[in-house]
N, C-alpha and C positions, 0 to 999 in steps of 0.2 A: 148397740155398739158396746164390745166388752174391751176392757184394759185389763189387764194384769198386772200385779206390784211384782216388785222383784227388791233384793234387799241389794246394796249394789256398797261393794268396799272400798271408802276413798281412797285415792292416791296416794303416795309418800310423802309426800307434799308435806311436810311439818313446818321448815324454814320458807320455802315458796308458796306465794297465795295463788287461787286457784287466779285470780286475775291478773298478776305480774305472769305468770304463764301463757296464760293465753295470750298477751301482747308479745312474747315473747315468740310464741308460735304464731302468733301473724306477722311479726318484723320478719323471720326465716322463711315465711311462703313468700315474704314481699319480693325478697336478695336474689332466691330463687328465681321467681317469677324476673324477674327484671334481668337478671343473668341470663336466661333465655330468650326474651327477646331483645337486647340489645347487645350481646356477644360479650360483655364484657364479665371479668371471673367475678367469684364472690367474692374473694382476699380484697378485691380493686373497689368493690360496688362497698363494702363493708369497711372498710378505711376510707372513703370518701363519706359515708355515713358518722364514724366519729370526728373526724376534720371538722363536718359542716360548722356546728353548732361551734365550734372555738375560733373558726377564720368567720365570721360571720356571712358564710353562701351557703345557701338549700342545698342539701341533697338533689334535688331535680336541678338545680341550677350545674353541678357538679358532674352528675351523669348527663342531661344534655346536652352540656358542653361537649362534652368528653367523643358521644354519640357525633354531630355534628361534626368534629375536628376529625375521626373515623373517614366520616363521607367524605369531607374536604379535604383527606389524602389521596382517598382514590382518585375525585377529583385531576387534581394535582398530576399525580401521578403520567393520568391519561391527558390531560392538556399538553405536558413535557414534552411526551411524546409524539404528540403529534405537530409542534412545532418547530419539525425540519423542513427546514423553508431549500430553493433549488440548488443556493450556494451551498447549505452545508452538503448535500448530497455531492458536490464537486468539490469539495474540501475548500472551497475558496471562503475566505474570512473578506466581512463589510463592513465592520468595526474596527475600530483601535483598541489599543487596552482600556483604552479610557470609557471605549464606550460610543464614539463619536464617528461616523460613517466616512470610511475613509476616499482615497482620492477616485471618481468615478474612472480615469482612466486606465489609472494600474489595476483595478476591481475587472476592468472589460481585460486587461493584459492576462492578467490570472484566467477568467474565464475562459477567454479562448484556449488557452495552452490545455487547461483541464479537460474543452471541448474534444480537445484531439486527440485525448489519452484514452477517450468513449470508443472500444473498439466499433458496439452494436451500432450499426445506423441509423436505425430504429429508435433506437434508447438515444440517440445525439441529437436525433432531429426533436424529439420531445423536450430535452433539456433546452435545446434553442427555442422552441417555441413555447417554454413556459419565462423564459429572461424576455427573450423579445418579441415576442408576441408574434413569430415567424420565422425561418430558417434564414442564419448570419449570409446564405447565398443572395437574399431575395433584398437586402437591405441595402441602400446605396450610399456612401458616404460616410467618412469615421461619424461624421455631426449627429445624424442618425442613431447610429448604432449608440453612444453616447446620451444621446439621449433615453432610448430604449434602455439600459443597462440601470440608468440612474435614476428611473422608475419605479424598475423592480427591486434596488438596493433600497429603495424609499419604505416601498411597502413591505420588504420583507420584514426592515426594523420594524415598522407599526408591528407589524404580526406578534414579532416576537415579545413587545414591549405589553402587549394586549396581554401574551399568553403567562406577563410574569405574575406568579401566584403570590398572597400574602406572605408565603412563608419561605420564596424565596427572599422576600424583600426585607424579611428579619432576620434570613441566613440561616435560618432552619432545614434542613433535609429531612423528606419524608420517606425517604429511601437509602439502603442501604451500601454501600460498592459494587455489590451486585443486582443493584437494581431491584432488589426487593424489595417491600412497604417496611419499615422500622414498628417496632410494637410501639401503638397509639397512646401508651401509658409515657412512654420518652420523651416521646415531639411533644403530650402534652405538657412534660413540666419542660421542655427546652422552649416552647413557646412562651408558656408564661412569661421564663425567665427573661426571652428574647425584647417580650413588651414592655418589663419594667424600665427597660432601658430606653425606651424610645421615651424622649421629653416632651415632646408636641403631643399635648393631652386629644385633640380632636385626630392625630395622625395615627396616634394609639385605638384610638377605639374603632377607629375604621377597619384598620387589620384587625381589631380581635373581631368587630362584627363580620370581618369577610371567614374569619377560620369558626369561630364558638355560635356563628347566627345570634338570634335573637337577643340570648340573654349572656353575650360579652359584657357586658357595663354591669352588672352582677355579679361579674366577677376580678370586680375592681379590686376588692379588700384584697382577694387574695395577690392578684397582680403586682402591688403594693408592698405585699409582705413577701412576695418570693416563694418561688416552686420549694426551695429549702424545709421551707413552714410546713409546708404539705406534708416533705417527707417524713420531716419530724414526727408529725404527727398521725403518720400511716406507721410507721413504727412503734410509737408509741400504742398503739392501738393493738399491734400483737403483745406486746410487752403484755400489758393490762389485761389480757385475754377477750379482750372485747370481740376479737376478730374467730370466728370460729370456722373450723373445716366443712366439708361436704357432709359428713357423716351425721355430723351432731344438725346442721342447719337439714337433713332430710326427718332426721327424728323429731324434732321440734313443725317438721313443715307436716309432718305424719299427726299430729296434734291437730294441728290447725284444720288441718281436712276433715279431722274426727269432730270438730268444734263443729264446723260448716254442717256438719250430714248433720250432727243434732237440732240445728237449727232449723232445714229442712222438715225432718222426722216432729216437730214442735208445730212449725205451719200447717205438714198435714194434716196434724190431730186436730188443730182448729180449724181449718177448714171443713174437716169433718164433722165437731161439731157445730160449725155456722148452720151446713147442711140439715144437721139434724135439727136445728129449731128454728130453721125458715120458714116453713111452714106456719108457726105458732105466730112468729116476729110478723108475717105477713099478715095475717089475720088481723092482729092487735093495731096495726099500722093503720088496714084498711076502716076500722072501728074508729079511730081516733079521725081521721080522714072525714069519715060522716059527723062525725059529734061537731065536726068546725062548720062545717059545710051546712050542716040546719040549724042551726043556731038562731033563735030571733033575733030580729033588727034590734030590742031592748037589751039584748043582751051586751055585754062588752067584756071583751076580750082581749086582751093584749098578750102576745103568742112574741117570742123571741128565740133566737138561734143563737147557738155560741160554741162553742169547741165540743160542750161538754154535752150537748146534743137541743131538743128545744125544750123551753118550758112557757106552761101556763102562770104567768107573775101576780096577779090579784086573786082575791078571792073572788068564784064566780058563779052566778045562778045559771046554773044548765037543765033541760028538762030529763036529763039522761044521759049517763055517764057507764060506760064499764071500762072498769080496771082489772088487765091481764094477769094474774100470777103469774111468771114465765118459771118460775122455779115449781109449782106444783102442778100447773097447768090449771087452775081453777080461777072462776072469773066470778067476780064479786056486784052487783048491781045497786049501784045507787037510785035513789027513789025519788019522783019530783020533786023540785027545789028544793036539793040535799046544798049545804055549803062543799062546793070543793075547797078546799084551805089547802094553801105550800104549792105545792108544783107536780106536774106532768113531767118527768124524763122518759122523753121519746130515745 
């Protein structure tokens, strides 16, 4: 196996050590890497980065927050949606302002009138048989109907009371006047801020663990201190130049890859030459194998294993001994009852 030298000119590197750099170029593949899969920019992943350490929450605590409250819009989003229950679809209102289900019989007075506004028949007879469980023809008796009505006004509130999300319940919007998802970085600090203000410590951590999962109560400190802190200090973080762009965090991630392949190209060589002196290593293994293995019973031997590989610990009378050179490849033969003194490193 041949190597060649090569004379190789260091870096510029006079004020930077070759290992603040490389940490450097692995923090910029990290940003990278994590802004890929989890969608969020590197401005956001990298101000969340210098925050950690002064609000005292992880970086992981911060981006899987962040990830989670993400899903838990869409979430949201798509629940809203889908809880229009059969009044709203006929305009007729089962609440009050207050919130409290209003009188079942002006509820069936609305209904009906709205029934009749249903040009489709088709479309009438479904809206009646989703209130009352059958067409207002087939029903007899206001008492009935009345009843029928104030079933459906029962479960419509459960439905709706089921579908209400954490973040309506802190008044939060995840969505925009058009209906579209708000950038994740907003709701998160409108959320935060939203929780500081709830004072029932157990009522607080429910909603943040229904929006942040797991690791809400992590993010107490910041909670505490106010989405404010944060900004503060996402600012601060360009200020100080801490925060760096695309360009500079690909040149620094161009490092890091370069680091990686060397390290590669390092394992190969040693594996190549593990390869090359298997052979030798086996043999000498297999030697030492016999030397334990015939040993006479007067013999005594105390053999131990440790990190650093095994050794023979006493001096011992063996009838025959070889010892490998593994560096010249020449073997040395001790002659009966030679003292072995020191140690065997297998």
């Amino acid at each position: 196996m041949r190597f060649e030298s090569a004379v190789l000119t260091p870096p510029p590197c006079s004020f930077v050590s070759a290992r603040a750099l490389k940490e450097s170029a692995a923090y910029a593949d990290n940003i990278l890497t994590l802004s890929l899969t989890t969608g969020q920019t590197t401005d956001q992943l990298q101000e969340f980065s210098y925050a950690s350490e002064l609000i005292d929450v992880s970086l992981d605590t911060l981006q899987g927050s962040l990830t989670k409250l993400t899903n838990n819009m869409q979430n949201a989003q798509e629940k809203t949606a889908k809880t229009e229950n059969v009044f709203d679809k006929l305009g007729v209102s089962i609440t009050t302002a207050t919130g409290e289900l209003r009188d079942a019989h002006d509820v069936l007075w609305d209904t009906r009138r709205a029934l009749t506004g249903v040009s489709d028949r088709t479309e009438r007879a479904a809206l009646e048989m989703e209130i009352f469980g059958t067409q207002l023809k087939n029903i007899d008796g206001e008492d009935k109907k009345f009843e029928k009505i104030l079933s459906s006004m029962v479960k419509a509130q459960e439905s709706t009371a089921a579908a209400t999300t954490a973040f309506e319940k802190l008044g939060v919007s995840v969505t925009d006047a058009d209906g579209h998802l708000r950038s994740a970085n907003d709701v998160f600090y409108d959320a935060i801020d939203a929780l500081g203000d709830v004072t029932n410590a157990t009522e607080r951590d429910a909603l943040a663990m229904d929006i942040f999962g797991r690791s809400a109560q992590d993010l107490n400190p910041l909670i505490v201190q106010g989405a404010d802190t944060l900004r503060e200090y996402a600012q601060e973080a360009h200020d100080m130049g801490y925060v760096l762009d695309n360009d500079a965090l690909a040149a620094l991630g161009a490092v890091d890859d370069a680091y990686q392949r060397l390290q590669k190209t390092q394992e190969g060589v040693k594996n190549q030459l593990a390869e090359q002196f298997s052979p030798y290593l086996t043999e000498f293994y297999e030697k030492i194998t016999r030397l334990i293995k015939d040993a006479t019973p007067a013999t005594k031997i105390k053999f131990s294993c440790s990190a650093f590989g095994c050794f023979f610990l006493d001096n011992v009378k063996i009838e025959r001994a070889i010892v490998l050179d593994e560096a010249t490849d020449n073997a040395q033969t001790l002659s009966d009852n030679d003292q072995l003194t020191g140690a065997y490193s297998l």
